[in-house]
N, C-alpha and C positions, 0 to 999 in steps of 0.2 A: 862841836862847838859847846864849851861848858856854859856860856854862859847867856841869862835869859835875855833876848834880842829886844830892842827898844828904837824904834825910832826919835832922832834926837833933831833934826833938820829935814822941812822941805820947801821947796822951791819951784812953782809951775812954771814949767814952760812953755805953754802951749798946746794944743792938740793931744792933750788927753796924758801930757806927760810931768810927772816930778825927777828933779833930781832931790835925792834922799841923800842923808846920813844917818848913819844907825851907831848905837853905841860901841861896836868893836869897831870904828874907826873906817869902815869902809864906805864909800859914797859912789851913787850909780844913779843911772837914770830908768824909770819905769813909764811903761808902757802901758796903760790900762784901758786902752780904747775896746780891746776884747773883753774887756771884763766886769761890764755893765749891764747883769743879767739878774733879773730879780728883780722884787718888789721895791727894797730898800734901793738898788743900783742903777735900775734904771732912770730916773728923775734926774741923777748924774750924768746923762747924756745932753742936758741942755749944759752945754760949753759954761753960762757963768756961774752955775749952782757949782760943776766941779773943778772949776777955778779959784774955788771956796775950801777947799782942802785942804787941812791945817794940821800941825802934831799938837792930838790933844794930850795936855799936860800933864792931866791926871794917868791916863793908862799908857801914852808915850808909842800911840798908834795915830797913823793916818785916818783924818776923821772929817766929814764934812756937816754942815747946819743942820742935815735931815736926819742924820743918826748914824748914816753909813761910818763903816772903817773896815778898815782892812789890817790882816794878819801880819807884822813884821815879816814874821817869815815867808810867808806869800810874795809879801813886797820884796825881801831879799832873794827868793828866787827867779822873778822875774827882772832883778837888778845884776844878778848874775850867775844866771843859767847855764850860759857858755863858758865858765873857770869850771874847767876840768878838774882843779884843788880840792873844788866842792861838791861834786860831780854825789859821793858817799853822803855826804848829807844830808842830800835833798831826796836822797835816796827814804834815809833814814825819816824824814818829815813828810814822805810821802809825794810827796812832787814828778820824783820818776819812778819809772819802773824798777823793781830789784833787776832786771836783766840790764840797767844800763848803768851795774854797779862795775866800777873798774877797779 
């Protein structure tokens, strides 16, 4: 991927999930009920604090009222983990293993 990833659209839907848009045009739905660990993250487990998660406009990340945000590319991985297309990428950013380069 040449080019630097930006969240451009989200949308809650419920239970802990956004569907996203991100500037290369691809749009998925994320899951972040595991991923409320931490000082900043956890206060995000009361359902309407992170119903509150918005693309902040200046840095163009998922961000809520308490300061949290999250990494596009984090979000993009977990938006699509399972496209084997990208399988080397997330490689590359860290997300998987080098052994589950194809």
């Amino acid at each position: 991927m040449d080019i630097i990833l930006h969240v451009t659209e989200a949308r809650y839907l419920g239970d802990y999930q956004f569907d996203l848009t991100f500037n290369d045009g691809r749009r998925g739905v994320v899951n972040l009920s595991q991923s409320l660990h931490g000082e900043m993250f956890e206060p995000l487990q009361d359902r309407a604090l992170f119903a509150q998660g918005r693309v902040d406009p200046e840095l163009r990340v998922l961000a809520w009222p308490n300061g949290a945000d999250l990494a596009p590319e984090y979000l993009y991985f977990l938006a699509f983990k399972d496209d084997s297309a990208l399988h080397d990428q997330f490689v590359e950013w860290g997300y998987l293993p080098v052994t589950a380069r194809r």
